[in-house]
C-alpha positions as CSV (number, residue, x, y, z in Angstrom):
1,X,96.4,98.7,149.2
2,X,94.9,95.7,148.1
3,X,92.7,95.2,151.4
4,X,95.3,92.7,153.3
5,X,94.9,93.0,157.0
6,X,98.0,91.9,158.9
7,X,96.6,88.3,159.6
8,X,96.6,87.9,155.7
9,X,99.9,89.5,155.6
10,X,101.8,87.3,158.7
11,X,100.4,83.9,156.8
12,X,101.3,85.0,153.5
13,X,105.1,85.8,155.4
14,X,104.7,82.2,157.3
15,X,104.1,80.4,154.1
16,X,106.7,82.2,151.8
17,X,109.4,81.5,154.3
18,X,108.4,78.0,154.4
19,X,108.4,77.6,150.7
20,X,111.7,79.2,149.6
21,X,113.8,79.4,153.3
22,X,116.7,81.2,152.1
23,X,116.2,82.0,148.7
24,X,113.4,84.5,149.5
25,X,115.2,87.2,148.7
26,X,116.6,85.9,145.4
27,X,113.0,85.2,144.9
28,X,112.0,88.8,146.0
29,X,114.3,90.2,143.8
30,X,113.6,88.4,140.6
31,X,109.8,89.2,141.3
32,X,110.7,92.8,141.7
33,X,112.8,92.5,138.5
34,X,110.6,91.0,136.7
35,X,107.6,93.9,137.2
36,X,110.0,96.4,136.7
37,X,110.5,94.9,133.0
38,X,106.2,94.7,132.6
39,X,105.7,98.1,133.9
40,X,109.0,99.4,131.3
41,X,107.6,97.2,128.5
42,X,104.0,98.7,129.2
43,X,105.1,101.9,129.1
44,X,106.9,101.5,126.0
45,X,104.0,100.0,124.8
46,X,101.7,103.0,126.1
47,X,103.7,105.3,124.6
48,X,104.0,104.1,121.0
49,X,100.0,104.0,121.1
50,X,100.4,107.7,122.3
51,X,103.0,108.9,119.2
52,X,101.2,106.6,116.6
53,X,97.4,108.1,117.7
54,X,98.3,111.9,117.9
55,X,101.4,112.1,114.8
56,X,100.2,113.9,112.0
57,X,99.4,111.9,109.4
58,X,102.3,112.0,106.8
59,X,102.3,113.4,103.4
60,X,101.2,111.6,100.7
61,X,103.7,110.8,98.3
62,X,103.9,112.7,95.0
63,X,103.3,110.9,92.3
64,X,104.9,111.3,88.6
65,X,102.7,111.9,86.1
66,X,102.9,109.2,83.2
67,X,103.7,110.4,80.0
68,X,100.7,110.1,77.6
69,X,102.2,107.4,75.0
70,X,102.7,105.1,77.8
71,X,99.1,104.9,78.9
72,X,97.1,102.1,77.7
73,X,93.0,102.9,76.7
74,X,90.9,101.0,78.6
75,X,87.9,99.7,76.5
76,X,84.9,97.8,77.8
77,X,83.6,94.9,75.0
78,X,80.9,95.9,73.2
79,X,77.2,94.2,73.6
80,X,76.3,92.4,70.5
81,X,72.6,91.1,70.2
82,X,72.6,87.3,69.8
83,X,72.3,86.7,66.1
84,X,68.8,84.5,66.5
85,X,65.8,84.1,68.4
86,X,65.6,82.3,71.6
87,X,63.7,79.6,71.6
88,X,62.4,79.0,67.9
């Protein structure tokens, strides 16, 4: 699977039961826990990615029409000339 020969996979055995004696299989069991919970919380993830991508897109809300006295002109300010000449 990941290319480990059975030297690799006695020392890795040797070195764990050195490290943690008789709590290797509470250790075992938490690390199995624990990527239970990552591959649940990546699928979760995956699959929110997967409703949000392909939903239809939602309709857009309607909107009321406003009644005309409440609507306010817009007006831009007139250009006046400058009343005298630059630089006289």
């Amino acid at each position: 699977m990941f290319g480990i020969g059975p030297t690799e996979m006695m020392f890795c055995t040797i070195i764990g039961l050195l490290l943690f004696g008789k709590r290797l299989p509470e250790v075992a069991r938490s690390l199995g826990k624990g990527m239970m919970e990552f591959k649940k919380g990546i699928a979760g993830f995956e699959s929110e990615m997967h409703s949000n991508v392909y939903r239809e897109p939602a309709p857009a809300p309607a909107s009321r029409p406003v009644p005309q006295d409440d609507r306010d002109e817009l007006t831009a300010p007139k250009f006046e000339p400058p009343k005298f000449e630059p630089g006289s």
